[in-house]
N, C-alpha and C positions, 0 to 999 in steps of 0.2 A: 306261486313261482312257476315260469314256464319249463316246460322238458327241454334238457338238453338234446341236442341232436348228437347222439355218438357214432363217429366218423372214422375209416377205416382206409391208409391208404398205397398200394399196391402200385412200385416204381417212384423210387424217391431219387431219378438224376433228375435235371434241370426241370424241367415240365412238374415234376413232382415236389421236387424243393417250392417252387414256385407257387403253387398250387398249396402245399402246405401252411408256406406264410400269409398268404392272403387269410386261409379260414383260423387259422389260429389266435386271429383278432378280432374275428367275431363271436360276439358275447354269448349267442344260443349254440353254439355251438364245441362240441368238446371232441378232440383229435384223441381216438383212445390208442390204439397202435398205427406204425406203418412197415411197411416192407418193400425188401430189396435184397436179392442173392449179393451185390456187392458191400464187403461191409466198410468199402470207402467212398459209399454213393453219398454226393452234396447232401442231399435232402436226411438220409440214416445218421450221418454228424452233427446236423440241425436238432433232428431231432432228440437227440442222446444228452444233447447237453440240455434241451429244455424238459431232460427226464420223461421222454414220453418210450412207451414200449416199442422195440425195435423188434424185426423179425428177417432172419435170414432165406428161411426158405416159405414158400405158399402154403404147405401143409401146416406147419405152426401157426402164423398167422391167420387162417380159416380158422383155427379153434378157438381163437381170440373170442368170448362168449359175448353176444347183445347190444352187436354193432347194428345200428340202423340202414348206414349208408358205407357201402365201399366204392372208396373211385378209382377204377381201374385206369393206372397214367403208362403202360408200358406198349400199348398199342401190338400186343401177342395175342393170336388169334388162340395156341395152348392156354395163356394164361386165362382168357377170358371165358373158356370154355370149364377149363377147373375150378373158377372162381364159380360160374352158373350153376357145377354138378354138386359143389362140395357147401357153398355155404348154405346157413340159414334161410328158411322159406321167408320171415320177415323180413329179410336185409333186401335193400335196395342197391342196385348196383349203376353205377355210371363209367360211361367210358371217358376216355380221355376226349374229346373234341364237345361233349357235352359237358366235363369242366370244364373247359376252357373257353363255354359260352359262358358259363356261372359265373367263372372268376372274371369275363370282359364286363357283363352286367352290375358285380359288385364293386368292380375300378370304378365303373361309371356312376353308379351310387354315390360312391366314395368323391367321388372329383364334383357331382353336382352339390355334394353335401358341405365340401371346403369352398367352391363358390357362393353358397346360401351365408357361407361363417366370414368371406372375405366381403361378399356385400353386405353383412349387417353391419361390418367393421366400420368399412367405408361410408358406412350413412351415418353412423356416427360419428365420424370425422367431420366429413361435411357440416354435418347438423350444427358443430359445436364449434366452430372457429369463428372467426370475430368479421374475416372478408367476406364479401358477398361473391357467387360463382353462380355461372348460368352456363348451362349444356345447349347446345343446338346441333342438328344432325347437318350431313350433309347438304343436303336440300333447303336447310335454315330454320329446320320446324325444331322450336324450343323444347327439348325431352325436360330438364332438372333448371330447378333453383333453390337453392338454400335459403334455412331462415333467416339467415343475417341480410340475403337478397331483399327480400323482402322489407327487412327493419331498415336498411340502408335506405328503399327507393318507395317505401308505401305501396307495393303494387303487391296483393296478395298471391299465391302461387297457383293459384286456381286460373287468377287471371292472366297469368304466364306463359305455363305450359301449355301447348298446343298452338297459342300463335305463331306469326313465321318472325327472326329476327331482321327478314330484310325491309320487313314492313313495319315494326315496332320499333326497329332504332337501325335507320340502313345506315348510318354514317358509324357508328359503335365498333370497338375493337373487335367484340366477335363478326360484325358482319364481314369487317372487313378483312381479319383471318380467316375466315369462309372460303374469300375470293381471293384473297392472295395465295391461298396453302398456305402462310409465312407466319411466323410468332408476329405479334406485334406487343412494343413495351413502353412503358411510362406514357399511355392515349391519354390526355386529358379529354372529360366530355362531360356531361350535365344530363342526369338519369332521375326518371321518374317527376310526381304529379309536383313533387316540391322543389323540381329544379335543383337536384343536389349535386352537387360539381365533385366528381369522382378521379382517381387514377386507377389505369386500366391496365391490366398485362392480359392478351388470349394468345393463345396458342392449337395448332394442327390438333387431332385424334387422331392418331394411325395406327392399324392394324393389322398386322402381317404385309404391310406396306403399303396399304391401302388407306386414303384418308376415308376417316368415318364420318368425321361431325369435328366443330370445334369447340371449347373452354373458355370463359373469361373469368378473369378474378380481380376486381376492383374493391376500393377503397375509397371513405370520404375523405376529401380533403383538411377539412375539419379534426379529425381522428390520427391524421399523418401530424396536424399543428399540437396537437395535442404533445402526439409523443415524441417531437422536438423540442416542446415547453419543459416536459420532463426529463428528456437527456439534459437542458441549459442546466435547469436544476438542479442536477446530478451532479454533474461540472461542477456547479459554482460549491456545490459540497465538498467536492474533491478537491476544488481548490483550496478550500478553506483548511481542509485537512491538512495539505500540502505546506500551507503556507505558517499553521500549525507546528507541523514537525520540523521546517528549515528551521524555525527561531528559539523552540525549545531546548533547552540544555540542561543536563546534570553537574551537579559540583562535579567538580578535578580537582580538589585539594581535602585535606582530613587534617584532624591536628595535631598529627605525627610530621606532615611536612612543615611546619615551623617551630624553626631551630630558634631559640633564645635564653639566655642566662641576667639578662638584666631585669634587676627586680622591676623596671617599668613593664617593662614587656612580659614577666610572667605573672605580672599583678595582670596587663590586660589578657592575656591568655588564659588564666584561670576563673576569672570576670566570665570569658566568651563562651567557655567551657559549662558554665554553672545554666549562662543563659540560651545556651542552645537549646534546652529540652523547652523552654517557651514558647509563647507565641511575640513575645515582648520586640517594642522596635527597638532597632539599637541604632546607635548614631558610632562612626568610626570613623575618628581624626589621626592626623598625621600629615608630616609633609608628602611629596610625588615620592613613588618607592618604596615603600614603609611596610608594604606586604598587606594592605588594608583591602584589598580583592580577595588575597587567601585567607584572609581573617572571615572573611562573609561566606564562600566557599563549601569553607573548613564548618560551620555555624550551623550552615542548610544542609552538610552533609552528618551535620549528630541529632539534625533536629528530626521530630517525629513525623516531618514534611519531605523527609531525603529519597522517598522515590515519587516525589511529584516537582514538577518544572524549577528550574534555577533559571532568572531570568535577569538579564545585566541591562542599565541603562546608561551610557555613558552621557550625563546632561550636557557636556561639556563640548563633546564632536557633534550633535547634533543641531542644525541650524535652527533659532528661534521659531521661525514660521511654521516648521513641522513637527516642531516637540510638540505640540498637543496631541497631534495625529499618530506620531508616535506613540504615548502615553496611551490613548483613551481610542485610537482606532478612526476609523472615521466610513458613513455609509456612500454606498454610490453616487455620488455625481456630488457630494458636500460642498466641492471647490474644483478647480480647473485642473485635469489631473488623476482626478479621483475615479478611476473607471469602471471599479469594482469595490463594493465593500471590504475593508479592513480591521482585521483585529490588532486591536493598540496591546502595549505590553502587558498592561495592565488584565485583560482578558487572555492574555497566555500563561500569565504565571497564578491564574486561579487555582489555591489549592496548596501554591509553594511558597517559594519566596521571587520576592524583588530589589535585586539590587541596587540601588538609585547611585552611582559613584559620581566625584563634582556636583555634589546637591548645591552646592555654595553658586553654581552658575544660572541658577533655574531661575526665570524672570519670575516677577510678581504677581501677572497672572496666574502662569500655570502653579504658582506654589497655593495658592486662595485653590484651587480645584484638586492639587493632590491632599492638601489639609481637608477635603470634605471625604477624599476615598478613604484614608486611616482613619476618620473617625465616623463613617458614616459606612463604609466598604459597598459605595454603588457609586454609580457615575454614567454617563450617556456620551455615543460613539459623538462624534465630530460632524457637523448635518441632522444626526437622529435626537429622536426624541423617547427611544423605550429604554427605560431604568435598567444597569444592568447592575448585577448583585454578585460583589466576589469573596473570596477568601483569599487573603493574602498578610506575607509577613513581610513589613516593610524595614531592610538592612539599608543603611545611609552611608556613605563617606565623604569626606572633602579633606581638603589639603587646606582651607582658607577661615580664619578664627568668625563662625558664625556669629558669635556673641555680638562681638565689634562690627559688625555685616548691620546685625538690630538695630545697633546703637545709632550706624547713619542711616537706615531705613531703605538697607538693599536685600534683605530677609525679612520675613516675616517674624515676628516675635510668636507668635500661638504655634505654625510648624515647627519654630524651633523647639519650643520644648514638651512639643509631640514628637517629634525625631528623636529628643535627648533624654527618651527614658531611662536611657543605659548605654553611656558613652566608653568607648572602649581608644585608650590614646597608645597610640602604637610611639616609642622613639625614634627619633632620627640615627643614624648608623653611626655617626660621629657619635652618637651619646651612648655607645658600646662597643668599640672596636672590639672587644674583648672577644664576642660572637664571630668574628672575622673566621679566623681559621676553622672552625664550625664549618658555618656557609659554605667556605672555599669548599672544604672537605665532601660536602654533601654536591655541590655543584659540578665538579670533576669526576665523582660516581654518575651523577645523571647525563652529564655529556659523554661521559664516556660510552653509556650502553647508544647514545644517539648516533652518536661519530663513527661506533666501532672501534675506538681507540684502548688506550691500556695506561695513562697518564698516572701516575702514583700520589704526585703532590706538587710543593713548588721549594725552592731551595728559599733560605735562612732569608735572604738577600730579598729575594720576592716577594717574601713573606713581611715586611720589616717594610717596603717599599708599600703595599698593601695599609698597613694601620697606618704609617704616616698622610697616607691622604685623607680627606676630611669627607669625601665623596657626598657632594651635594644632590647626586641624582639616587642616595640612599641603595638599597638593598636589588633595586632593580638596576641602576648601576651597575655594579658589583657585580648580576648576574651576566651581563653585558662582557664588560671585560674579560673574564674568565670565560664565556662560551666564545669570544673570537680567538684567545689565546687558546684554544683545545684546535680551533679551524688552524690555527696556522703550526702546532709545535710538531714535533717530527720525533720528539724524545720524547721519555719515562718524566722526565719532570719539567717544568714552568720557569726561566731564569728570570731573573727581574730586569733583564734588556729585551725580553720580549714585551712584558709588560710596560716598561718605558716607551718602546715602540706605536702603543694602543690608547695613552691617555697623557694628557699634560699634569705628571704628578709636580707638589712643589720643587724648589729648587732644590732643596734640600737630596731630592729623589733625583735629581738634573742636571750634578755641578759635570757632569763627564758631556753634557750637550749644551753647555749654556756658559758665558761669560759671567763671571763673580758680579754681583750687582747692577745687570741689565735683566731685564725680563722679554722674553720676543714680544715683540708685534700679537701676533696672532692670541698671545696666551693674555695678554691687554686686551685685547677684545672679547676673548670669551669673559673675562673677569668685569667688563664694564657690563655685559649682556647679564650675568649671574647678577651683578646688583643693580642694573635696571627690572628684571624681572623680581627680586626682592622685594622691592620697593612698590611696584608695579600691582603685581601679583600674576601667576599661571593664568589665568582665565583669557578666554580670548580676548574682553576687553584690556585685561592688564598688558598682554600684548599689544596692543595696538597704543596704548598707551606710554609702551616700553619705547616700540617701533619710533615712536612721533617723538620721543626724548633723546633716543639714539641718533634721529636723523635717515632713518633708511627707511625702506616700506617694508611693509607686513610681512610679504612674500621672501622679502633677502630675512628679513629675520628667522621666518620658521628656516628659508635651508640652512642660516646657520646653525638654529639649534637642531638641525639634523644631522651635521657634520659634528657636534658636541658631542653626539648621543653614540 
């Protein structure tokens, strides 16, 4: 291990503080005391707290035993003559102007040592980035090229450096930031023996405001397609995600929100209950209204599938042509239209469930290809040909008697009684009024936190006015009336001329607005419309079927039955 140098030192203001931090970082050397008559000199403070020996007067300090070097920093002709008489024959003494070569020589040490540590930095930056860079001086004579220069243009760097660039590529962005002084950016140009067609950014080298030489950093064009190829890709991920989480949903019902007392309804309630924790499909009838969404809902949110996708399919709003594409998705450019790949629902609700509501409308084809997904659980997108493999619980519902559907050969017989492994028949509201003031009851708490209102209930009269109607639009009805009746009441309770106001109840509910044994106009026409669609049936054909028995078009049909609703 080498000897320390022990160092002694004499004037600790600024020149001496100075003087001190410099040597106190270097490693051969050890700062044994210093001194200063002042004891609030910079340098005595310094030192005090890095624990080093302090001295007040010269005489103390001289006695300081088996200092090698003292550096005399106080420029006194006494002191330095005290310091000659009194110290050690082996101590070497230095003045101040001769530290203060020491300390210029070890900055400079020090500064060429942090540029040795900044340029090794910098060659390995260079070295390892993926652009190609070439240096040229002032004059054009090539100093540097990196290795990717070389991988980029096959020209090894031997054969590089020391050429001139005006001669090896005069038209190139660095020649021509040479001669402009100026950046230049996005050069396209065609570099080396394989003609490789590059983008070029070069720019000045200036130094203390002088240009030195210039920079260029290029890239193949190739390597740029590239990493557009892979942002497209990125995209169409994100899309996918994107388009993912628009369509996925969580049940919003449990089967605390369905209120019923009719042993039909708690026969299918307790039925739905048992078979929630399955995988089993259920099939769930009823007429429109019946609450057969919150029955499926309420099913996927007991089942052991409740925190993976709820996904609804209405067969009925959607057009023929694109129920498949719906269903099963379909790949880029499949049909006119199709400008990205799609995932059908069926591949969103991998894992959960799917709700198939209006199964009764689904043509014949697409019923032959969802009969292969329940019993087969794979299926190919719309255009594609790769097998795709799901997990899925299939919930069904229809308003329309599937059986009799069989029978005229507008269902399939094999989906129906894959759908019907467990049918759940919800009643019509006429077949329980009893449930009425329930509903109401629960329906007026949940408007109310909507509205901000404070509605208590409805009077005798309202109430009485309520079960006399037979409410053909069932439970969803019901929720209808009472949420416009919350929109308009201004009181604590519901009178039943408000609700006269909101629906054509019978006459019985009417004799204070209606003539004894005429019925209006208007109230004849929703009753021919009620038993045209009867007869007819919900489904868009049964409309149109309705429409063309009524006499009127499609279009006056649905706004009436918008005006009904």
């Amino acid at each position: 291990m080498a000897h320390k140098v022990k160092v002694g030192i004499v004037g600790m203001g600024q020149g001496g503080a100075s003087i001190y931090k410099t040597l106190r970082s270097i490693e051969h050397i050890e700062i044994t005391a210093v001194c200063d008559c002042r004891e609030n000199a910079q340098g005595i403070k310094i030192a005090q707290l890095d624990g080093i020996s302090t001295c007040l007067s010269l005489r103390d300090f001289l006695k300081v035993p088996n200092l090698d070097v003292i550096i005399e920093a106080t420029g006194i002709e006494d002191v330095q003559k005290q310091i000659e008489r009194d110290k050690e024959k082996s101590c070497a003494v230095i003045e101040a102007q001769g530290a203060n070569l020491m300390m210029s020589l070890i900055e400079e040490k020090e500064k060429l040592a942090d540029i040795k540590r900044l340029k090794g930095e910098l060659d390995a930056i260079l070295n390892s980035v993926q652009e190609a860079i070439e240096v040229a001086g002032i004059d054009g004579s090539i100093k540097y090229v990196n290795p990717s220069f070389s991988r980029v243009t096959s020209i090894p760097a031997s054969r590089r450096i020391g050429n001139n660039i005006f001669e090896v590529s005069p038209n190139g962005a660095l020649a021509r930031s040479l001669r402009t002084h100026e950046a230049v950016f996005a050069h396209r140009a065609v570099v080396g023996g394989a003609n490789v067609e590059v983008v070029a950014n070069a720019s000045p080298i200036v130094v203390e405001g002088k240009m030195e030489g210039a920079v260029v950093v290029f890239q193949p064009l190739t390597d740029i397609y590239k990493l557009m190829e892979q942002l497209k890709a990125s995209n169409r991920v994100i899309d996918d995600l994107q388009t993912r989480i628009n369509q996925i949903s969580t049940s919003s019902y449990t089967f605390d929100d369905l209120i019923g007392s009719h042993p039909e309804f708690e026969s299918a309630l307790d039925l739905a209950r048992k078979a929630a924790k399955s995988n089993t499909t259920i099939l769930i009838t009823g007429e429109s209204g019946t609450g057969k969404e919150l029955f499926a809902h309420a099913i996927h949110g007991t089942s052991l599938r409740l925190d993976k996708p709820f996904i609804k399919v209405n067969c009925a709003a959607i057009p023929e042509t694109l129920l498949e594409s719906e269903f099963f998705g379909h790949e880029k450019g499949a049909f006119t239209g199709a400008l990205k790949t799609k995932l059908g629902k069926m591949e969103l609700a991998n894992g959960g469930t799917i709700f198939l509501d209006e199964i009764g409308d689904m043509n014949l084809y697409l019923q032959a290809k969802l009969l292969r997904v329940i019993q087969e659980m794979e299926f190919e997108r719309v255009g594609g040909s790769q097998t795709i493999k799901v997990d899925v619980r299939v919930i069904a519902a229809t308003n329309r008697n599937l059986l009799e559907m069989v029978k005229q050969g507008d269902f399939r017989e094999d989906l129906y009684y894959r759908l019907n492994v467990l049918e759940l028949r919800l009643p019509s509201l006429r077949n329980h009024k009893d449930d009425i003031p329930a509903y109401v009851h629960s329906l007026i708490a949940k408007f109310n936190r909507k509205f901000g209102k404070h509605v208590k209930g409805l009077t005798t009269r309202a109430e009485e006015v309520l079960m006399q109607y037979d409410w053909p639009g069932n439970i969803r009805e019901l929720q209808n009336v009472i949420e416009r009746a919350m929109v308009t009441v201004d009181e604590e309770i519901i009178t039943h001329k408000q609700l006269l106001n909101l629906v054509d109840f019978p006459l019985t509910s009417q004799q204070e607005h209606t003539i004894e044994g005429l019925i209006p106009i208007e109230e004849m026409e929703k009753q021919l419309i009620r038993m045209a669609l009867e007869r007819y049936g919900n489904s868009v054909e049964g409309k149109k079927q309705a429409a063309k028995a009524l006499r009127i078009s499609l279009a006056t049909l649905y706004n009436k039955l918008k005006m009904m609703t």
